[in-house]
VEXMI-369873 format. One record per residue: x, y, z of N, C-alpha, C, CB in turn; residue in three letters. Coordinates in steps of 0.05 Angstrom, whole numbers, plus 5000, padded with zeros to 4 digits. Glycine has a CB too. Example, Ala and Ser with C-alpha at 12.3 -4.5 7.8 and 13.67 -1.06 7.14 Angstrom:
REM residues 2
526448865156524649105156526449345156522649115181ALA;525749555142527349795143525850015157528249885114SER;
REM end
This chain:
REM residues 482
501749765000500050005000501850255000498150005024UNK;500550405000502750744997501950825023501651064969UNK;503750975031504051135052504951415043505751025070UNK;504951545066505851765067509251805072504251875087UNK;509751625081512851615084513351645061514251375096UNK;512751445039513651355016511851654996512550985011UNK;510651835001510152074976513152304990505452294979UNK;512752345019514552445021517252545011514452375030UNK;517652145007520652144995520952254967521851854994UNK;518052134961518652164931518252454916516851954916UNK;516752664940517152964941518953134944516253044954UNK;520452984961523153144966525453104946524353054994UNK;525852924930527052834910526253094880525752484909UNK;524153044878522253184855522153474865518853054853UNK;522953604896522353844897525753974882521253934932UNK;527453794896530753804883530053904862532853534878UNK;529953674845529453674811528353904802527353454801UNK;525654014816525154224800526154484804522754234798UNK;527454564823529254804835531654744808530754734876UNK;532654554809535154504789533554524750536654074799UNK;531754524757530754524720529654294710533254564698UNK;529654034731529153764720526853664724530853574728UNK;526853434711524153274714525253004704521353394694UNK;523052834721524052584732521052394712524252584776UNK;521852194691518852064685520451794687516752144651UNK;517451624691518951314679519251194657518151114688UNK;520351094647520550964624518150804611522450804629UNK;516950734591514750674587515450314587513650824560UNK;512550214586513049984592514949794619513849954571UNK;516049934636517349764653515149774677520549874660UNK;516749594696514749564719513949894742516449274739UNK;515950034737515450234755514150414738517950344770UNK;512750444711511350634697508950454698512350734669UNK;507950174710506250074721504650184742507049894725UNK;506750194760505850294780505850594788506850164795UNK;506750684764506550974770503251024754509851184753UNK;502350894739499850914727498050834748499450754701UNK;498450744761495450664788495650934809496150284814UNK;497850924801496751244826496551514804500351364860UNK;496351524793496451744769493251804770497751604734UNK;493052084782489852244789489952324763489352524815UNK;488652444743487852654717487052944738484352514694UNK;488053104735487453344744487453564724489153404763UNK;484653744722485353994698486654104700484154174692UNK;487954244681489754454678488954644692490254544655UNK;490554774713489755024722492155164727487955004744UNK;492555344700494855524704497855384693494955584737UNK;500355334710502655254702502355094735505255494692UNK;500355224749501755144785499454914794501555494816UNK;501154704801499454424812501054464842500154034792UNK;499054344864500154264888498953994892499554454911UNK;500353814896499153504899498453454930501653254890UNK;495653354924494253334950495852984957490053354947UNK;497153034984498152854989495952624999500052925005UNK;494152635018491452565026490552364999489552875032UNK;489452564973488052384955488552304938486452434948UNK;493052234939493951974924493451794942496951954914UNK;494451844963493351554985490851454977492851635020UNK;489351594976486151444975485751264956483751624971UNK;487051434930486551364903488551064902487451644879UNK;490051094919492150894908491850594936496151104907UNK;489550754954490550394969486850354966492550365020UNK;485150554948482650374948482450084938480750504934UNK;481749924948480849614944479249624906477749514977UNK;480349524900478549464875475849274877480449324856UNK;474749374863471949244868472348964870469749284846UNK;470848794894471748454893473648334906472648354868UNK;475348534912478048484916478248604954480148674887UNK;480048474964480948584982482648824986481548444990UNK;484248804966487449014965486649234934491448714957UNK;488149384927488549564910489449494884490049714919UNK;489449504865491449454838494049494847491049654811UNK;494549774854496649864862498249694878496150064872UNK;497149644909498649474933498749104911495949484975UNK;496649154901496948794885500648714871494048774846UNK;500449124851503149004826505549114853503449264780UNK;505449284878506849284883508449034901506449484887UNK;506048974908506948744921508148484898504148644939UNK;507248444871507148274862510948274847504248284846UNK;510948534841514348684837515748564854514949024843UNK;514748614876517148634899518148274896515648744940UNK;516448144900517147784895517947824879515347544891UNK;517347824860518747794827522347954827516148044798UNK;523248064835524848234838526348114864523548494838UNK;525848084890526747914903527147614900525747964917UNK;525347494890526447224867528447244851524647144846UNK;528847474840531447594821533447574829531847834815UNK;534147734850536247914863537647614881534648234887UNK;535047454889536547194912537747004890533846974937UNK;537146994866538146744850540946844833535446634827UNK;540847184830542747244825544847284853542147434808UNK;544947414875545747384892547347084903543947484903UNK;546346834905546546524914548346544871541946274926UNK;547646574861549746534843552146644832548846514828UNK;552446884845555047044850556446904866554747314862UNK;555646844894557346704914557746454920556846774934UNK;555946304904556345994894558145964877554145864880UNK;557746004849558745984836561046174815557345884833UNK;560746404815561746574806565146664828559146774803UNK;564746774850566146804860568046604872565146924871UNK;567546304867569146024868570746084859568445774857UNK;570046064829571646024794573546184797569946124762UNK;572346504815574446734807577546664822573147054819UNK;576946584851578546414870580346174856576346284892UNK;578645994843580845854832582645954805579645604826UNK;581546094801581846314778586346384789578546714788UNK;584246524806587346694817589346444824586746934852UNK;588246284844590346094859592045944834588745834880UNK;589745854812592145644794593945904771589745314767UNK;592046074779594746314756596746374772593546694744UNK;597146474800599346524821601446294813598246504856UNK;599746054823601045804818602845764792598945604817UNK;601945814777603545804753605446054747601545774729UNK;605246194761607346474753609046494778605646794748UNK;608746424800610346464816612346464822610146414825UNK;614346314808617346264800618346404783617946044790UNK;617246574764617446804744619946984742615346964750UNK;620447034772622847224775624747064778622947434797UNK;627147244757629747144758631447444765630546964727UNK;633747364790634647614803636647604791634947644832UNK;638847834777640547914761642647734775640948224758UNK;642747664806645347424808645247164803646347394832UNK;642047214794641646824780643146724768639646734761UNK;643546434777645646374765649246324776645346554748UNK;649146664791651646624796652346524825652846864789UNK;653946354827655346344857657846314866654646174869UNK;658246394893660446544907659746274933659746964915UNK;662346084928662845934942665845944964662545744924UNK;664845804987667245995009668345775015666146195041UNK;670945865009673445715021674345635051675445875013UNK;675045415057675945455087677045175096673245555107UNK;678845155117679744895125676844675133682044955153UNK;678044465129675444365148675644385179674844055143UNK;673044375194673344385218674844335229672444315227UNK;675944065233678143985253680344125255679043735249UNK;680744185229684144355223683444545232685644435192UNK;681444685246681044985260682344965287677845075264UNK;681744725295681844625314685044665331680844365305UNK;686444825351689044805352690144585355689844945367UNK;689144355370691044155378691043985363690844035400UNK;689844025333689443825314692043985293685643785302UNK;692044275300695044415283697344335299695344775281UNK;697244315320699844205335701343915322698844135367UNK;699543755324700143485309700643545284697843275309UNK;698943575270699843665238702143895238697043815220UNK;703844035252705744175245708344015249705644405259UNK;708043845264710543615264711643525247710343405272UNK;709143465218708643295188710743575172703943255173UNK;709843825180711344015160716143885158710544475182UNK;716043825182718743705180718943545158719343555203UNK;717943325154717543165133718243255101714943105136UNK;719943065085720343125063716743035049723342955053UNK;715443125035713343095020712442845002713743285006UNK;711942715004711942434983709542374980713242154993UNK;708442154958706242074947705441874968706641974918UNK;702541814962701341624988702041364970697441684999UNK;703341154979702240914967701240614985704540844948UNK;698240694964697040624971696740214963695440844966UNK;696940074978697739834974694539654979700439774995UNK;693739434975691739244973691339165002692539004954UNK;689539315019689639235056686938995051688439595086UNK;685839115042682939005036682038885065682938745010UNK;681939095081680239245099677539195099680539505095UNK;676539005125673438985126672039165127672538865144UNK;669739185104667439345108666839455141665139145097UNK;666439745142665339905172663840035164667040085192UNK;662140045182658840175186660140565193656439965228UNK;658840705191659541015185659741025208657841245170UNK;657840925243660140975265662040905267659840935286UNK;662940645259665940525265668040745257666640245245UNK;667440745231669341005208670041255224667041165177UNK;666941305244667741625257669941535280664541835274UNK;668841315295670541195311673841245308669940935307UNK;673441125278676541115276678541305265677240915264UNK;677141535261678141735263678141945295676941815241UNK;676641885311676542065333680242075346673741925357UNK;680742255364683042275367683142165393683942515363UNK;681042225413681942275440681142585451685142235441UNK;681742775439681942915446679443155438684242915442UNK;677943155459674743305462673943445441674543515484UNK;675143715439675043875419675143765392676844035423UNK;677243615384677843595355675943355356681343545343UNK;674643105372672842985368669143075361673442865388UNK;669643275371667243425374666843645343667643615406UNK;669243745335669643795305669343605287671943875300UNK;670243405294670743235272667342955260673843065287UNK;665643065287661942965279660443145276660042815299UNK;661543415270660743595262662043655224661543785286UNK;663743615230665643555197664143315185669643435201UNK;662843145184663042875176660242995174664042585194UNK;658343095180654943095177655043415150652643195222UNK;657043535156657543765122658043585098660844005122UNK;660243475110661443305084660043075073664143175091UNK;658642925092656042735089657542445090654042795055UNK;655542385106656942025117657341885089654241755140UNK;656141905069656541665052659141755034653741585033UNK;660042025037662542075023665142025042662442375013UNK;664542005068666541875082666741605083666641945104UNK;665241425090665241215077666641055044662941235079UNK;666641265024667741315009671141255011666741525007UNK;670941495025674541565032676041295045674941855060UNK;673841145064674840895069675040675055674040825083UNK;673240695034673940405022675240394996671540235018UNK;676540704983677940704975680540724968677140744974UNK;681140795005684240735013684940565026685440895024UNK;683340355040684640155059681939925039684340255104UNK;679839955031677839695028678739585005674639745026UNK;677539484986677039374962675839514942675739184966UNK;674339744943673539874928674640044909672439944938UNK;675240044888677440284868677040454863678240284845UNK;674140564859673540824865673040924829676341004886UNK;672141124834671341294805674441444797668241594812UNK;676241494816679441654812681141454823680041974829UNK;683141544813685641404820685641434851688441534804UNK;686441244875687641304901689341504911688841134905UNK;690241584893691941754888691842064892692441694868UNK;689442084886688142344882686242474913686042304854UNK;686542154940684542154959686742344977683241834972UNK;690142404968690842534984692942724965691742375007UNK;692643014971692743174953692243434966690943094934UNK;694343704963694243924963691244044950696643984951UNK;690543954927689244034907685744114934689343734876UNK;685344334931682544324950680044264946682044514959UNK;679444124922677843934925678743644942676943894899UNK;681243614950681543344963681843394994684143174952UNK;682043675006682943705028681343495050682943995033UNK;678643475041676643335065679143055056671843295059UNK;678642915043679442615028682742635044679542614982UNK;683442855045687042775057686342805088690243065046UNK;684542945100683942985125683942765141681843095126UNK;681842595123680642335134682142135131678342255125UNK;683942105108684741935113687641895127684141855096UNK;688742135131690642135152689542105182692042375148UNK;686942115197685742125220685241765210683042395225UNK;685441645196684741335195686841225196683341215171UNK;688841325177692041215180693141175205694041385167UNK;692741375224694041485240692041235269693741865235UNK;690241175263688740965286689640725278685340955287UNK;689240725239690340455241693640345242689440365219UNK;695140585239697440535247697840305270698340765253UNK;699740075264700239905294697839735301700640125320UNK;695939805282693139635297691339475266690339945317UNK;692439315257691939215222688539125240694938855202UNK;685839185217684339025222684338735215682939125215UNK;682238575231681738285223681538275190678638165237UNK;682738065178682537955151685238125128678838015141UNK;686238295136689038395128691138185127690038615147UNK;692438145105693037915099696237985095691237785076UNK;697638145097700938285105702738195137700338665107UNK;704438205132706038215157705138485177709438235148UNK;705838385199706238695222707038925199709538665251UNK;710338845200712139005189711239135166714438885185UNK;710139045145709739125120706839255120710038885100UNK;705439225140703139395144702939575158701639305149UNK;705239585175704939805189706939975174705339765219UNK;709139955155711240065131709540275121712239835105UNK;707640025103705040175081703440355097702439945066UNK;702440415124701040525135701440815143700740385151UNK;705040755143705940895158706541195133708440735174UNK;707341015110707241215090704741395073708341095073UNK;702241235081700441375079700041615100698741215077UNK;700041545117700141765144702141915146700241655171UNK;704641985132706042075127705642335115707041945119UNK;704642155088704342365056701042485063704442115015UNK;699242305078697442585083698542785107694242495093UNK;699742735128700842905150701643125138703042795164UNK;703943035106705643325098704043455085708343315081UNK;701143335074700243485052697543665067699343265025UNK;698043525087694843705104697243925116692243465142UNK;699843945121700744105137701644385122702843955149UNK;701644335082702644515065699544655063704244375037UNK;697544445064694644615060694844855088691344355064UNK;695144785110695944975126697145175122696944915141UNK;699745175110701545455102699845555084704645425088UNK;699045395060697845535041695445735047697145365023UNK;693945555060692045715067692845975091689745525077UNK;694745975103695546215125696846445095698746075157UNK;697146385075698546525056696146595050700446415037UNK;694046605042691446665034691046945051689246405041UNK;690846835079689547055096691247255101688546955123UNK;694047235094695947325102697047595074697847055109UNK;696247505060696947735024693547875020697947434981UNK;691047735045688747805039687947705008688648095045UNK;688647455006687247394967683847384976688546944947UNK;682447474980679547534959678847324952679647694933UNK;678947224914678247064911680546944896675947094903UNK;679346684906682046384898682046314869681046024915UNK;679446294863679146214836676446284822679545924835UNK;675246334803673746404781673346234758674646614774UNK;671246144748671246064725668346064724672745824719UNK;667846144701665046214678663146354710662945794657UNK;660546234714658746374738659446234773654846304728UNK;661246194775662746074798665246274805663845744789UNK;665246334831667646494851668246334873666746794864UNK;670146244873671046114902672846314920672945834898UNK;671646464943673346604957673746484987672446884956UNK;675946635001677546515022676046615045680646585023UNK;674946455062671846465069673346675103669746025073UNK;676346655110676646855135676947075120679146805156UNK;678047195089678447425081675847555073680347415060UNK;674347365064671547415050670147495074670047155033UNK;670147415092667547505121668947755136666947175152UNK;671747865134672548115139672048205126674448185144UNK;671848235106671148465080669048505076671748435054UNK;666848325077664248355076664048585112662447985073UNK;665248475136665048635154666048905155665748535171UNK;667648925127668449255134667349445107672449315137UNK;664149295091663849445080663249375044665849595090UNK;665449065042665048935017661648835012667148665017UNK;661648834984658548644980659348554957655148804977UNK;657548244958657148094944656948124912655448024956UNK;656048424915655048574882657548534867654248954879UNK;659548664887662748694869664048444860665348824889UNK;662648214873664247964870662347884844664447714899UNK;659947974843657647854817658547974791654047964821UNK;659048204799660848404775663748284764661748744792UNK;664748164778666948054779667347804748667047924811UNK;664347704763663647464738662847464719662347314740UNK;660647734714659847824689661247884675658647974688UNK;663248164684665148234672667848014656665848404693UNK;667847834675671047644667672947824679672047584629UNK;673147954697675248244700677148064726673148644714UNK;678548014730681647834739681448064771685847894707UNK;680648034789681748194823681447954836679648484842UNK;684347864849685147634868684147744899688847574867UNK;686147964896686748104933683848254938690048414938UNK;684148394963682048534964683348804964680148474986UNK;684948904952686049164946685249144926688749244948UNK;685748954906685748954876681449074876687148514859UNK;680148814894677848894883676149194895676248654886UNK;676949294920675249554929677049764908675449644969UNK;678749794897680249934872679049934855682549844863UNK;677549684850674949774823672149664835675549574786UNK;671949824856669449834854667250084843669049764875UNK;668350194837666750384828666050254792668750714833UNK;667950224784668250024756665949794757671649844756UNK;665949674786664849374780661349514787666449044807UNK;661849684805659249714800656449874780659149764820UNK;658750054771657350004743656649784730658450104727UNK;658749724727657649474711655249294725660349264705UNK;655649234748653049084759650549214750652849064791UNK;651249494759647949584747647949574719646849924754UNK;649049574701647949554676647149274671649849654656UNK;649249074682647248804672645148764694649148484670UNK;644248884710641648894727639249054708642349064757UNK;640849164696638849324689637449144655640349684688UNK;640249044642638848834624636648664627640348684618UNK;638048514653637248254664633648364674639848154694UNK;633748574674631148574698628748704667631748894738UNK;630448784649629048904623628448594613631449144598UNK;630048434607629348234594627848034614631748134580UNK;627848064639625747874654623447934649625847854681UNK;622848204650621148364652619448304629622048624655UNK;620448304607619148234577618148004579620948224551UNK;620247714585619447534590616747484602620947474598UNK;617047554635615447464649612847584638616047514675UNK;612147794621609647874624608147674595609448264622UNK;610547584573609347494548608347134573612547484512UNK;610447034592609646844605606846814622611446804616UNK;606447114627603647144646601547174626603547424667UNK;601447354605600047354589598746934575601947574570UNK;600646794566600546574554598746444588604046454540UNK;600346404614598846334636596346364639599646434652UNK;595546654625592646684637591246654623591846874647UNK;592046494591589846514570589246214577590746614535UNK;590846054591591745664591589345694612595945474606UNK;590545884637587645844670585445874658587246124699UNK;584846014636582246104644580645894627581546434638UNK;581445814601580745604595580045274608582045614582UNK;582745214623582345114640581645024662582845124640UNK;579945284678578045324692575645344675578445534708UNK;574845354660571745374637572245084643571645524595UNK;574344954632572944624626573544444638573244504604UNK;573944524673574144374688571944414706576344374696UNK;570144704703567544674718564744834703568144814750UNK;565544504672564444664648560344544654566644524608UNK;560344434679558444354688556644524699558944204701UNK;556944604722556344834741556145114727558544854764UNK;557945204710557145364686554845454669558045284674UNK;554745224652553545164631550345054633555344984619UNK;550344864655549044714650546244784660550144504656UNK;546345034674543045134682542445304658542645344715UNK;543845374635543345414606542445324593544445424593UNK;542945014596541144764573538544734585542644404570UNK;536844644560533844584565534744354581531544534538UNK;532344234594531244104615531643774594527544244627UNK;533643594607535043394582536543404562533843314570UNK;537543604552539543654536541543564544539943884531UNK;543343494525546443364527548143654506546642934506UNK;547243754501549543914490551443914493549644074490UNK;553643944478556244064494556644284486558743924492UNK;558044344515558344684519559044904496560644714538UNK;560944774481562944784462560844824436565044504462UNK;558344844449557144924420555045084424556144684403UNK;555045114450553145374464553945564457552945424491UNK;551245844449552246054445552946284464550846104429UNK;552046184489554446304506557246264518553746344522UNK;557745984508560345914507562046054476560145574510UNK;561446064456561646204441562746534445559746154433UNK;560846634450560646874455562546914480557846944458UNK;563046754508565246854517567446794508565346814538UNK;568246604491571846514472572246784457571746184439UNK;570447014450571147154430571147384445569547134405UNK;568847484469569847644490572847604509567647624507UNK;573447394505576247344525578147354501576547004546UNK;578547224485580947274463580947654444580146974435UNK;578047814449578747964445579648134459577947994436UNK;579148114493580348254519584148124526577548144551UNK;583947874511587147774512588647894492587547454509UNK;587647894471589248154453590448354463587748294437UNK;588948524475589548834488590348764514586749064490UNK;590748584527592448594555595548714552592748254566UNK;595048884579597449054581598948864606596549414589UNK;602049074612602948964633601949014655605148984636UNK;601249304659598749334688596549234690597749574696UNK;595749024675592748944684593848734701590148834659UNK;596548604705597248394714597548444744599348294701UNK;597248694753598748804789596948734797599549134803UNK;593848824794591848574809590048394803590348654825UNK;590848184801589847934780587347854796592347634775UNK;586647884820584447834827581447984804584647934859UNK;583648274811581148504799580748394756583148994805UNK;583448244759583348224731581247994717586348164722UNK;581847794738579547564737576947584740579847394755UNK;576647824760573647784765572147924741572747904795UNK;574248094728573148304704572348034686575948584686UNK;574247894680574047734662571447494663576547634663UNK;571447364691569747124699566547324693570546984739UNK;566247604707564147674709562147754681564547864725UNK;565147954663563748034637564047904622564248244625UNK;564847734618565747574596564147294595568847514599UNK;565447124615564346834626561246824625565446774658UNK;560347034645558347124669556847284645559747334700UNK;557647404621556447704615553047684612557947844581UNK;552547514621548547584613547147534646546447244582UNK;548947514660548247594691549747954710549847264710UNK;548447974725548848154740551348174768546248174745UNK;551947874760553947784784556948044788555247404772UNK;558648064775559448314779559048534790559548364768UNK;556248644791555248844803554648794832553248934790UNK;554448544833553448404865556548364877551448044862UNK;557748254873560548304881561748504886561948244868UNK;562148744859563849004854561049114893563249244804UNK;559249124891558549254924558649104939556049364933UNK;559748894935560248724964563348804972559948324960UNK;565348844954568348874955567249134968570648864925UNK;565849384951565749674957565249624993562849854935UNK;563749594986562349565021564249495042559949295026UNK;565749185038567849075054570749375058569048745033UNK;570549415028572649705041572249935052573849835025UNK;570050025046568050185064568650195097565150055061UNK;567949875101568449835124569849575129566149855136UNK;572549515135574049285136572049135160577349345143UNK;571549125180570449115209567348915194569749535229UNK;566549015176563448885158564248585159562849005117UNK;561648555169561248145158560048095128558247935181UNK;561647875124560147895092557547895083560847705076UNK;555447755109552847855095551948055104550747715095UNK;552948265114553248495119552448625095555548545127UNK;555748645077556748745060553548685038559948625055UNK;553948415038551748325011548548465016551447915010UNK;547848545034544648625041545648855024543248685078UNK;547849005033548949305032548449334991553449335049UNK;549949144982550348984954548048954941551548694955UNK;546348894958543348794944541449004938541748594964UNK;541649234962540049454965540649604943540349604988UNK;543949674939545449794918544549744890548049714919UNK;544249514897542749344869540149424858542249054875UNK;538549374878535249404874534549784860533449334915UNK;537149884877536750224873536950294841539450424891UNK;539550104833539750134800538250024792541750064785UNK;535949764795534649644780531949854780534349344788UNK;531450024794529350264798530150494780529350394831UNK;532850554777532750834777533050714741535451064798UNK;535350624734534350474705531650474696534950204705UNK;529450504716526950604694525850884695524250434699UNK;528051034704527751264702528351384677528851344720UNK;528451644671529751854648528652074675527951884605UNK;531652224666530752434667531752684648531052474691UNK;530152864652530553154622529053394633528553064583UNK;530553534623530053814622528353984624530353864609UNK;526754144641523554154635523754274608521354364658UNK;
REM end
């Protein structure tokens, strides 16, 4: 029925309008120029000046029609309001059923697929650190090994012990010294280096095993062998005097052979010592270089980084091919190297940059398809008549969205990609969605939620719905000019 509340409003609205020059009609044929015809009095012309008797639209508009209990008027208004609330709930339950799912999986399997995307201008390169192994840090493990520096230098030879198989404690066993500290280094050394490569070291110098290299190579200056000479001078040195079961040599000749292995690693772990005190001692930087690999001397490298060095100058180092051992040689060009870093940063991040967006672009044409025909059910299928088997693929709203999305994938820029939520839902809503209202039910549910972060979501959605119903009203409006 009408009230007075309800002319009020619709007076105060219309008094605006006509102060401003306007006028407000409804559109012909829709439901609100329905109901604007049941209350519509005929009054003569008198003059240019009408005053509307508020009193005898009421009357006119909630009299009972003959027969009837209720009005024409209260009948279509009432009969709108269902019809329109039937609307609004089936579009509403299908925004947040189904629409706003898709958009969700939408985003998660596109993230998913791009996430690895960035490549940082030091990709690629690495800066590996030099350093004794543990034990040799160790002082009372340099005490023993400085004895070996007396020693003339000789090759290990390595003779046929064929040495029973040991389990990786025995092995640590038989290297431990006695002595706390360097025992306590040395199961800390063995879990970097990894049990099955010590194991290794044993059964290639005392077992049966020959190994992928010559024996020869298990003791060695060279610093890829330093762990391999470590260990097996800490084995020599237990098994010295003590042959295991099934060793098939004299005393004498096994403890000869033993003794020369423990020898030639003693002198050669004792030159890795000098060498490496010559390192820290001229300050060399970096040891060696080749192609995207730096090996630097991991006590010179962690002062220099503490007084100021970075990692950039050593990346520059590699790009470039440019030869600085010391660290005089390299803070001398750093001004040099870091140019150069920024320019290949600046390539590197130009050409990721291209990359990644032709890769996001291709990503999001694969999701979205992929999401169509993985929930080409729930979609589609309240489209088909009642028994139809169609497939989708020949629907003309499946149609019609392949040519709305490939012509919105054409024109994708690189900023539509910063928020792919907002980009999906443009897409799922106008495109996928385009002959529903679901977008608009969303776009005021998001509005609302930012409005007020603190909002519950059916909060937001009443807020969404009202928003809604206001455009589905004022859409049968025009307004013009008196």
């Amino acid at each position: 029925m009408l009230r007075i509340s309800h002319l009020n409003a619709a007076t105060q609205i219309t008094g605006k309008l006509d102060q401003m020059g306007y006028r407000i009609l409804p559109v012909v044929n829709t439901p609100l120029s329905c109901l604007n015809s049941d209350v519509n009095i005929a009054h003569p012309s008198e003059g240019n000046e009408f005053t509307p008797n508020p009193a005898e639209y009421i009357a006119y508009a909630n009299a009972p029609t003959p027969g009837q209990d209720i009005s024409v008027y209260t009948a279509n208004v009432e009969g709108t309001a269902r019809t329109v609330a039937r609307y609004v709930q089936s579009h509403l339950s299908f925004a947040k059923n189904i629409v706003k799912p898709l958009i969700t999986e939408f985003v998660e399997s596109f993230t998913e697929r791009t996430n690895a995307l960035y490549v940082s201008p030091s990709e690629n390169l690495t800066i590996e650190k030099l350093d004794l192994p543990a034990p040799m840090l160790v002082a009372d493990l340099k005490d023993l090994i400085d004895d070996y520096a007396k020693l003339s230098p000789s090759a290990a030879d390595f003779v046929k012990f064929n040495a029973p198989d040991l389990s990786i404690g025995e092995i640590i066993d038989l290297m431990k010294t006695g002595n706390a500290d360097v025992d306590t280094a040395i199961e800390a050394w063995v879990a970097t280096v990894g049990e099955a490569e010590i194991v290794q070291y044993y059964e290639r110098a005392f077992g049966t095993v020959k190994g992928a290299y010559p024996r020869t190579h298990l003791v060695s200056t060279q610093e890829g062998c330093w762990n391999s000479t470590l260990a097996i001078f800490l084995m020599a040195t237990k098994l010295h005097n003590s042959p295991p079961a099934g060793v098939s040599m004299s005393l004498v000749d096994y403890n000869v052979a033993m003794a020369k292995i423990r020898d030639a690693a003693g002198t050669m772990l004792a030159s890795i010592y000098e060498m490496f005190q010559s390192y820290v001692k001229t300050q060399t930087l970096v040891r060696t270089a080749f192609g995207n690999k730096l090996i630097v001397v991991n006590p010179v490298y962690t002062q220099w980084i503490e007084e100021g060095g970075s990692d950039v100058l050593l990346y520059a180092l590699m790009v470039t091919g440019k030869r600085a051992n010391f660290v005089s040689e390299v803070n001398a060009a750093r001004v040099e190297l870091m140019k150069a870093w920024e320019l290949h940063s600046a390539m590197t991040i130009s050409t990721e940059r291209n990359r990644k967006f032709l890769t996001m672009r291709k990503a999001f044409y694969d999701t979205m398809f992929d999401i169509v025909e993985r929930n080409a059910d729930p979609i589609f299928s309240h489209l088909k008549p009642e028994g139809a088997s169609t497939d989708h693929i020949q629907m003309q709203e499946y149609k019609t969205f392949k040519q709305k999305f490939e012509e919105c994938y054409t024109y994708l820029r690189e900023e539509d990609f910063v928020d792919i939520w907002k980009l999906a839902k443009h897409v799922v809503c106008n495109m996928l969605f385009y002959y529903t209202d679901a977008g608009q039910i969303l776009d005021g549910i998001e509005d609302a939620c930012k409005t007020n972060p603190d909002m519950e979501v059916d909060e937001a959605a009443l807020l969404s719905t009202i928003a809604y119903v206001t455009r589905y009203v004022c859409n049968q409006m025009t307004i013009s000019k008196i």
